[in-house]
ROKE-708245 format. One record per residue (C-alpha): residue number from 0; residue in one letter; z, x, y. Coordinates in steps of 0.1 Angstrom, whole numbers, plus 5000, padded with zeros to 4 digits. Each point is the difference from the previous one (the first is absolute). Layout:
<seq->NUM, type->A, up->Z, east->X, north->Y>
...
end
This chain:
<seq->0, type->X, up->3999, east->3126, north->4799>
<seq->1, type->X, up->5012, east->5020, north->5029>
<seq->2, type->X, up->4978, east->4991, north->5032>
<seq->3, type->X, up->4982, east->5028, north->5017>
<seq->4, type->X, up->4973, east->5006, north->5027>
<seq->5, type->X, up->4980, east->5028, north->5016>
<seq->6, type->X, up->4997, east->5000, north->5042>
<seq->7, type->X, up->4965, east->5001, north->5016>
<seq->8, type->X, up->4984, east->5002, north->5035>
<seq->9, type->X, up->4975, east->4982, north->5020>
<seq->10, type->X, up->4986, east->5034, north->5010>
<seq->11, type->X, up->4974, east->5022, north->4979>
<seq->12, type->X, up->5005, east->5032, north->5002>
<seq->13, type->X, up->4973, east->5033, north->5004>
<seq->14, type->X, up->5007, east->5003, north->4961>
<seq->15, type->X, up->4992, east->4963, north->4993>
<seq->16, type->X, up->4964, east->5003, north->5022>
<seq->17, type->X, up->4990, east->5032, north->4979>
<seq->18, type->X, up->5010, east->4982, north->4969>
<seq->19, type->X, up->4974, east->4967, north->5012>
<seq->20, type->X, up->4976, east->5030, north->5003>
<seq->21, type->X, up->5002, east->5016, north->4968>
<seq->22, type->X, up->4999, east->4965, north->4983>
<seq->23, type->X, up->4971, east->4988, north->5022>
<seq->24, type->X, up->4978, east->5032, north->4985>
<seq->25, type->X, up->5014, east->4998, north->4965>
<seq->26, type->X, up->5019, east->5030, north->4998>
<seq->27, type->X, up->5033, east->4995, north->4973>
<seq->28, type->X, up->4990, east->4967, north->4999>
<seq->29, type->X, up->5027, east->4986, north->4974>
<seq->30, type->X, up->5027, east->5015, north->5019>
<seq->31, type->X, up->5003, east->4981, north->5031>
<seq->32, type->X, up->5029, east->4974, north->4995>
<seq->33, type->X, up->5038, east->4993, north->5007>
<seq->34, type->X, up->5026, east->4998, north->4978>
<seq->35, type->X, up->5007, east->4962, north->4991>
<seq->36, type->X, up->5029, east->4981, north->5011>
<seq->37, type->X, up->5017, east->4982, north->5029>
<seq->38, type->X, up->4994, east->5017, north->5032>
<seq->39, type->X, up->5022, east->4991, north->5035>
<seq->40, type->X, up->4967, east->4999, north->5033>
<seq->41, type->X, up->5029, east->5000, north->5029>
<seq->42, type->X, up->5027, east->4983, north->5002>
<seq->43, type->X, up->4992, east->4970, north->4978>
<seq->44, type->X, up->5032, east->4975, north->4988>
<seq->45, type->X, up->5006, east->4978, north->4973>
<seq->46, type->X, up->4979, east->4975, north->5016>
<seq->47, type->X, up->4972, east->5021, north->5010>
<seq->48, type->X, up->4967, east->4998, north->4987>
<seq->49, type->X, up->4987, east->5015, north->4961>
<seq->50, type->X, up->4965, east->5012, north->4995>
<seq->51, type->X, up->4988, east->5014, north->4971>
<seq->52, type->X, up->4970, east->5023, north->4997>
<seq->53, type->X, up->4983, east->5029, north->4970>
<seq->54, type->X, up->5017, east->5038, north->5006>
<seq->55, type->X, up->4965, east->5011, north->5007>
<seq->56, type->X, up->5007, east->5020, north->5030>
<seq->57, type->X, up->4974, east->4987, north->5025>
<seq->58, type->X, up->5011, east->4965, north->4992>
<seq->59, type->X, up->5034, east->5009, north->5004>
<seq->60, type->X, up->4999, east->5013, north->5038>
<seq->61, type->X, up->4974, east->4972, north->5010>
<seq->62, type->X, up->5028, east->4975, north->4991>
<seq->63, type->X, up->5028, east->5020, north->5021>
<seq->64, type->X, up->4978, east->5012, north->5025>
<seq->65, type->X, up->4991, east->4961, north->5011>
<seq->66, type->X, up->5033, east->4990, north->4998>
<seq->67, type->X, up->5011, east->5022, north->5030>
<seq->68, type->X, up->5030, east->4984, north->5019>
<seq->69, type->X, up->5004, east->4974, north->4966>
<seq->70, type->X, up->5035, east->5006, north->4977>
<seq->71, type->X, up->4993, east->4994, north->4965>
<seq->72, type->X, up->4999, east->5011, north->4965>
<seq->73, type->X, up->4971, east->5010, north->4979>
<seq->74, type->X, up->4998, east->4997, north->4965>
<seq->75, type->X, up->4982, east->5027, north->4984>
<seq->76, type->X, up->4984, east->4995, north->4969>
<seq->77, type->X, up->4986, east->5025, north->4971>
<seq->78, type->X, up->4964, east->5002, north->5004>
<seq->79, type->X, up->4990, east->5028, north->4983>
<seq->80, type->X, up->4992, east->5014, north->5040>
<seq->81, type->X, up->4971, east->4974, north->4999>
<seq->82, type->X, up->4999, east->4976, north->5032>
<seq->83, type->X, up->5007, east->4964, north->4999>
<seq->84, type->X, up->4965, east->4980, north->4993>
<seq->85, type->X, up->4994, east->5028, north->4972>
<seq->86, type->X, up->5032, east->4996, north->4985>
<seq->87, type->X, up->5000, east->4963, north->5000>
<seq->88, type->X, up->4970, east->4998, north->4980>
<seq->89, type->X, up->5014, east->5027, north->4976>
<seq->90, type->X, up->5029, east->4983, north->4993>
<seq->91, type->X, up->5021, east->5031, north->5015>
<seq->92, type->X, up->5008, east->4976, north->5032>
<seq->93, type->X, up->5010, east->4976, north->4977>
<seq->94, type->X, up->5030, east->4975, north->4994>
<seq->95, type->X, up->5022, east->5023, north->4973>
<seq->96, type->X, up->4998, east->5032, north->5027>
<seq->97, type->X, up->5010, east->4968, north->5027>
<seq->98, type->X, up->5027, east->4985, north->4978>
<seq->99, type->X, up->5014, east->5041, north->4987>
<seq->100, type->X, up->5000, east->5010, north->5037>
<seq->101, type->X, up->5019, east->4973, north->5011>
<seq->102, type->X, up->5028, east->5005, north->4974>
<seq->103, type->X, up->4999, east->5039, north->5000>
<seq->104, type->X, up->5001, east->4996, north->5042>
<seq->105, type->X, up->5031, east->4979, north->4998>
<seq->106, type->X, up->4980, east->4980, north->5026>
<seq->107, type->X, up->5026, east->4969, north->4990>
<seq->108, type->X, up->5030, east->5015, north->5013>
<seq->109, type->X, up->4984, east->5017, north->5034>
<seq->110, type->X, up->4981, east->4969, north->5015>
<seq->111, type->X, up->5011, east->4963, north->5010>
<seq->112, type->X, up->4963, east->4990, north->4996>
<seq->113, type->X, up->4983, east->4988, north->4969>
<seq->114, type->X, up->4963, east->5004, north->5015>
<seq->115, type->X, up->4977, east->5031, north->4991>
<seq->116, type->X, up->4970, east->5007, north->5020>
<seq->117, type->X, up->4968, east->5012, north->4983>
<seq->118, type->X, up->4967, east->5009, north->5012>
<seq->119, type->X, up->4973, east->4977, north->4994>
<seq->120, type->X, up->4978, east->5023, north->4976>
<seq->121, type->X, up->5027, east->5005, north->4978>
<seq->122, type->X, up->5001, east->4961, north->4991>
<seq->123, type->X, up->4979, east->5006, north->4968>
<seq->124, type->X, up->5030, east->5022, north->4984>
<seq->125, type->X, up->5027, east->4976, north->5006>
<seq->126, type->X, up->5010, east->4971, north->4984>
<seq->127, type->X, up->5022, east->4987, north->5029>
<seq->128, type->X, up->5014, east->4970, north->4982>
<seq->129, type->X, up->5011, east->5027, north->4972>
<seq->130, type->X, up->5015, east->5019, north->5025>
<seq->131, type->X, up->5022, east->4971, north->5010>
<seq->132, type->X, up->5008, east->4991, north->4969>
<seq->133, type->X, up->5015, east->5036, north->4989>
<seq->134, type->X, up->5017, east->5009, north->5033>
<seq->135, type->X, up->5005, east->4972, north->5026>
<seq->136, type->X, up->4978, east->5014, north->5024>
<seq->137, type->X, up->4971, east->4982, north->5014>
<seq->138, type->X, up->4965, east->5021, north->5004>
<seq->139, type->X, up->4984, east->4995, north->5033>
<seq->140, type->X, up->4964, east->5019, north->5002>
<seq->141, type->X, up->4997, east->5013, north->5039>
<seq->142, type->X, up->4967, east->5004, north->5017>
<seq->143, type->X, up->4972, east->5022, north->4987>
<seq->144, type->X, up->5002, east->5029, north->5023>
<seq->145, type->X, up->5038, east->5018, north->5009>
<seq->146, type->X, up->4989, east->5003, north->5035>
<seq->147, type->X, up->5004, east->4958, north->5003>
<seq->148, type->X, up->5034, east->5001, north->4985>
<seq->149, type->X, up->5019, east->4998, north->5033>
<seq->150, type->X, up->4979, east->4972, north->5015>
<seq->151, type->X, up->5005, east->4983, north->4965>
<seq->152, type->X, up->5040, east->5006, north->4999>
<seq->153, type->X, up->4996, east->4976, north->5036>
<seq->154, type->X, up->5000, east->4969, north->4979>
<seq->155, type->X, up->4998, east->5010, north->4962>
<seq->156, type->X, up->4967, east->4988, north->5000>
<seq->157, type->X, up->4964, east->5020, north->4996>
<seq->158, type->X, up->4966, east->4985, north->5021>
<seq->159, type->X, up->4967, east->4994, north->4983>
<seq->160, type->X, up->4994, east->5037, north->5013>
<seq->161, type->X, up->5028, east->5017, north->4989>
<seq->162, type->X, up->4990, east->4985, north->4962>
<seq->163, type->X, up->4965, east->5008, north->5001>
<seq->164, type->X, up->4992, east->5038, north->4980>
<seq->165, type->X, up->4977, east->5020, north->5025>
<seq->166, type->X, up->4979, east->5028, north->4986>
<seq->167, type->X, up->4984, east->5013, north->5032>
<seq->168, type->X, up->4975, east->5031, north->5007>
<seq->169, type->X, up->5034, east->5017, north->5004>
<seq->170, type->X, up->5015, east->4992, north->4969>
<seq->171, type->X, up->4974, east->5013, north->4983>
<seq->172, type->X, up->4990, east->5031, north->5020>
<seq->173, type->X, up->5041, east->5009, north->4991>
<seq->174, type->X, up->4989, east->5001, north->4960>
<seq->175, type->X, up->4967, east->5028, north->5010>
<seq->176, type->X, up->5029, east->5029, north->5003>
<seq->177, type->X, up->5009, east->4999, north->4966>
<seq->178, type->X, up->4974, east->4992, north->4980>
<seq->179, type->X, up->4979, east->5035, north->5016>
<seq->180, type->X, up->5034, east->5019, north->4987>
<seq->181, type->X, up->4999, east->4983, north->4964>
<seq->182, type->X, up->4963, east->5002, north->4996>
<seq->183, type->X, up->4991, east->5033, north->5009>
<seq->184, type->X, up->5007, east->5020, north->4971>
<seq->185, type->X, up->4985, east->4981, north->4980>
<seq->186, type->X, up->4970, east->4998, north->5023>
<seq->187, type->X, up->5003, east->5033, north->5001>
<seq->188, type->X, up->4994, east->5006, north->4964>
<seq->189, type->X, up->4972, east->4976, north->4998>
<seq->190, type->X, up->4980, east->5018, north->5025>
<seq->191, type->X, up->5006, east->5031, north->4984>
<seq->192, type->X, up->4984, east->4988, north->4964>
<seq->193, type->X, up->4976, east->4982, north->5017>
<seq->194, type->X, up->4985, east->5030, north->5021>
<seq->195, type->X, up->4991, east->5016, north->4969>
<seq->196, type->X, up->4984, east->4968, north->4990>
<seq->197, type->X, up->4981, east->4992, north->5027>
<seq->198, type->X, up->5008, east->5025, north->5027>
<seq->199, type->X, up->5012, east->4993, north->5040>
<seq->200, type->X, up->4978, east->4960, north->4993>
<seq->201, type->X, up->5027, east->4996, north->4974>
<seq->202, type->X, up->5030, east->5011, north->5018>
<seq->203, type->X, up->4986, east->4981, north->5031>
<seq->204, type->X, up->4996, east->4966, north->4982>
<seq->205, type->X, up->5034, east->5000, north->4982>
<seq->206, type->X, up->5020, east->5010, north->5035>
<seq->207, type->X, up->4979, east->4974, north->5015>
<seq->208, type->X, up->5009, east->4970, north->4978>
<seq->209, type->X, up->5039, east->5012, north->4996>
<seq->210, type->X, up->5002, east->5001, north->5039>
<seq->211, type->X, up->4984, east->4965, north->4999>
<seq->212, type->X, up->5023, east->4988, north->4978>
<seq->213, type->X, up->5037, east->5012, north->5022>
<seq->214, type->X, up->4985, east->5001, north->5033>
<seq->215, type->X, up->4974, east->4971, north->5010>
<seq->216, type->X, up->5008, east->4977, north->4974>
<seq->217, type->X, up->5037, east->4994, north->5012>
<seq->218, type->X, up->4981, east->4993, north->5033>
<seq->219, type->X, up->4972, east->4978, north->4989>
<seq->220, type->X, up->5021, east->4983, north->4976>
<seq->221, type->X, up->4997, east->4961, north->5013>
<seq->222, type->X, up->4964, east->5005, north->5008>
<seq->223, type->X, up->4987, east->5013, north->4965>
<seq->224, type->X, up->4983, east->4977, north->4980>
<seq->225, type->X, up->5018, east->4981, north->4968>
<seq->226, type->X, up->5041, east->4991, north->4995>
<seq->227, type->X, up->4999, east->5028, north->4970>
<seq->228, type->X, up->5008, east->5033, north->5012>
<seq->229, type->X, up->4982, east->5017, north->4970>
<seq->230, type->X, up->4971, east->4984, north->5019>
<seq->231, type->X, up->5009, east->5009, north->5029>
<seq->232, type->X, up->5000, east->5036, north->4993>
<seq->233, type->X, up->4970, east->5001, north->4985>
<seq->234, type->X, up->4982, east->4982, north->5026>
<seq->235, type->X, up->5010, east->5027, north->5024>
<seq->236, type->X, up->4992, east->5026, north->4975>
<seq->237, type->X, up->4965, east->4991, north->4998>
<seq->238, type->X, up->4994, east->4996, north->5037>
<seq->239, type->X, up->5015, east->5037, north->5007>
<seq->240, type->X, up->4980, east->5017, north->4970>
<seq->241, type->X, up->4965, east->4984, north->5020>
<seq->242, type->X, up->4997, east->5031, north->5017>
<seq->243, type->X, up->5005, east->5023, north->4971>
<seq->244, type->X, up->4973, east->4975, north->4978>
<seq->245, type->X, up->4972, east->5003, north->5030>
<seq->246, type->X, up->5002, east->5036, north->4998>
<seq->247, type->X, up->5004, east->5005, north->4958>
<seq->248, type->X, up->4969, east->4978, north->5000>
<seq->249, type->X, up->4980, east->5017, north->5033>
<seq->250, type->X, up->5014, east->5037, north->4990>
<seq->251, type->X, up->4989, east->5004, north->4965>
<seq->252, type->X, up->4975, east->5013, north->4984>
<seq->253, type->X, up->5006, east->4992, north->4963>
<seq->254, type->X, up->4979, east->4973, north->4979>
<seq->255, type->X, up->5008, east->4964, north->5007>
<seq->256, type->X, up->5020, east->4998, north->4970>
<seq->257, type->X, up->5026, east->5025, north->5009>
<seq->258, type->X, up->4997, east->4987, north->5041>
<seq->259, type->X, up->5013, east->4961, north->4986>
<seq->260, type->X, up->5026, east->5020, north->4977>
<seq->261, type->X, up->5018, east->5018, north->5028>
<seq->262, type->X, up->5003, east->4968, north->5022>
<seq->263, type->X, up->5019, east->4986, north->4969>
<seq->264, type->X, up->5035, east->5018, north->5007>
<seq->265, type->X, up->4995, east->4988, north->5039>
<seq->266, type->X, up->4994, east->4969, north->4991>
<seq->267, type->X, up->5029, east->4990, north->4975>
<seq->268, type->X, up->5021, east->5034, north->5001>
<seq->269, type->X, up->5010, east->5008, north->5033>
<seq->270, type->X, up->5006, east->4964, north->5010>
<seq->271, type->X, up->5021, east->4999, north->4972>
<seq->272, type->X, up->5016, east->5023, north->5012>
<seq->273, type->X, up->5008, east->4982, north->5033>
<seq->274, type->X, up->5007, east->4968, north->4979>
<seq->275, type->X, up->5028, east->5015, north->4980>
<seq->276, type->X, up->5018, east->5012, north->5028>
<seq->277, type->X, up->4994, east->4970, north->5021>
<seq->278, type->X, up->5015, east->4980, north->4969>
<seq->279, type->X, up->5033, east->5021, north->5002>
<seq->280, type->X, up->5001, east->4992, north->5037>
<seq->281, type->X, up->5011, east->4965, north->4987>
<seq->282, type->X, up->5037, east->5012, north->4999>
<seq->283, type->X, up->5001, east->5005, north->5034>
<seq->284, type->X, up->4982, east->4969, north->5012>
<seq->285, type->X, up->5011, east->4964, north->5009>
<seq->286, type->X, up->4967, east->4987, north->4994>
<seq->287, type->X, up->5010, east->4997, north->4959>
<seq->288, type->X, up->5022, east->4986, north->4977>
<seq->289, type->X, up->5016, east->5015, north->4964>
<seq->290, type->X, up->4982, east->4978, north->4980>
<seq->291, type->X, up->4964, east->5007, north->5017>
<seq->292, type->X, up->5004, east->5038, north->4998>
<seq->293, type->X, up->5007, east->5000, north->4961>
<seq->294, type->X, up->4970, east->4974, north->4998>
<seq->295, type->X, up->4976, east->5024, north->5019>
<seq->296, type->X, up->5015, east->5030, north->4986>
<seq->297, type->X, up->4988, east->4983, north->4960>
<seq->298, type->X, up->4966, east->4986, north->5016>
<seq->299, type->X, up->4987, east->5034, north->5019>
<seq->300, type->X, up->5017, east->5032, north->4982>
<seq->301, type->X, up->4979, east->5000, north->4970>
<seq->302, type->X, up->4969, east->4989, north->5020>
<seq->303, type->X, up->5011, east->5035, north->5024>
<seq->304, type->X, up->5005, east->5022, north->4972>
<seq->305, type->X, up->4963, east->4993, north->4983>
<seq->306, type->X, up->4986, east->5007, north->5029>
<seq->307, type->X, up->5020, east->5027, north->5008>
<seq->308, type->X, up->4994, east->5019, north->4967>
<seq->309, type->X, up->4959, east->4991, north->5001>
<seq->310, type->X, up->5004, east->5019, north->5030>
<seq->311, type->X, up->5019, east->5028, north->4991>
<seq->312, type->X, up->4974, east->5000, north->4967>
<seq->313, type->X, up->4968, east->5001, north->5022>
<seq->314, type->X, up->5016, east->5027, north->5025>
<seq->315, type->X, up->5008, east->5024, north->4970>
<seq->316, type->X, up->4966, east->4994, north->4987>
<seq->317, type->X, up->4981, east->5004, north->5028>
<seq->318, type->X, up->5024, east->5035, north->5007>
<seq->319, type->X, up->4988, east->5012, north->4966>
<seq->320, type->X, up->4963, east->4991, north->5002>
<seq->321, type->X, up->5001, east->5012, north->5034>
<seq->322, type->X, up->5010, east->5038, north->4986>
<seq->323, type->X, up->4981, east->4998, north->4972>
<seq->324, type->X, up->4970, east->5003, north->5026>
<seq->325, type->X, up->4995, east->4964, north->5002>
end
């Protein structure tokens, strides 16, 4: 197969940095990526360095944008536009797309060098010893974090720091962006049905635990009680619905019947609520693994959708009692 390879630059460009933006707040989401294949950063040799990364588009210029001043290659794999530690665990950043690339690339016939080098969070795609087998060249996983990649080329070899996977305040506060953008229609639509259900309380409390959910539990994340993010969630759900169960209970005047029955939705609804999105946010967390998401994901969805339909049940009844002259 006929070798072949793209050119790149160190430089992002004006376009690149509105691109980051629009894919930092969720807008055309899918559509932020490069096209696979061999790409020349410089004026790299036969003998220069190979890395390989996902063609997600923001992990793409945070490779080429450390190397600045560095002459090498980067593989580009087919990821579907989904970044590195996503792709690895979907298989996407995996050894076929590795072993394909490197054949369809004619890497063989442009570089001396028989050495690839990978980012850390893609080890769990890879099969390195496969990779060896199939095409001679030898996988080598980098540091964590791009930025480290230059101190790492020094001696070909990554610190304790450069290994360990951070997921600071930061990190996290990067995630907040997008979430607003894919929840709020949605949210949007819930507060509609919901005012004629229970009015501007309603609309209140379900803004109140989807805002929990994408804004302060991203930030409270290592601090909130449990390893289980369904639990997680829901702990936070309950503490911001406190407010809104002192004044159902202080507020009304109904019997104490109905009083108990409208601090049910509060109580296992609206947390839910909070608990089902916090459960999502486990795709874009280093704090769990694939095989403890589909665990939790068995253990809490069924428990979150009984009470989520008690609550829908008592909210409708209460609704129709309520206009009946109850």
């Amino acid at each position: 197969m006929q070798a072949e390879f793209f050119s790149t630059t160190y430089q992002l460009t004006s376009a690149d940095r509105w691109d980051t933006f629009q894919a930092r707040v969720g807008i055309n989401r899918s559509l932020h990526r490069v096209k696979p294949g061999l790409y020349a950063l410089g004026s790299p040799t036969p003998d220069s360095p190979v890395f390989v990364t996902a063609n997600y588009k923001l992990s793409f210029n945070a490779l080429r944008s450390s190397l600045a001043g560095v002459d090498g290659w980067i593989l580009v794999l087919d990821t579907h536009g989904i970044n590195v530690w996503c792709a690895a665990g979907k298989g996407t950043f995996g050894t076929n797309e590795l072993v394909k690339r490197i054949e369809s690339s004619g890497l063989k016939d442009i570089v001396n060098t028989r050495v690839l080098i990978l980012p850390q969070l893609g080890a769990t795609g890879v099969m390195a010893h496969i990779v060896k087998k199939r095409t001679g060249f030898k996988v080598e996983y980098g540091p964590v974090r791009a930025e480290d990649l230059k101190e790492y080329l020094r001696n070909r070899q990554a610190t304790a720091e450069m290994r360990e996977v951070r997921f600071s305040i930061k990190d996290r506060l990067t995630l907040i962006p997008v979430d607003i953008i894919n929840y709020f229609l949605p949210t949007l639509l819930a507060a509609l049905i919901l005012y004629f259900l229970g009015g501007w309380f309603a609309v209140a409390a379900v803004v109140t635990s989807v805002l929990a959910a994408i804004v302060l539990f991203p930030i409270l994340l290592p601090w909130l009680p449990s390893h289980d993010f369904s639990v997680k969630g829901f702990f936070l759900g309950l503490v911001v619905m406190l407010p809104f169960m002192v004044q159902s209970w202080t507020n009304s005047t109904d019997p104490l019947w109905s009083k108990i029955l409208r601090l049910l939705p509060l109580v296992l609804g609206y947390p839910v609520v909070t608990a089902f999105i916090a459960l999502n946010f486990t795709g874009s967390s280093t704090f769990t693994s694939r095989t403890g998401v589909k665990k939790e994901i068995f253990a809490y969805i069924p428990v979150m959708g009984w009470f989520f339909g008690i609550s829908v049940a008592v909210t409708i009844g209460l609704a129709i009692w309520k206009a009946l002259g109850g």
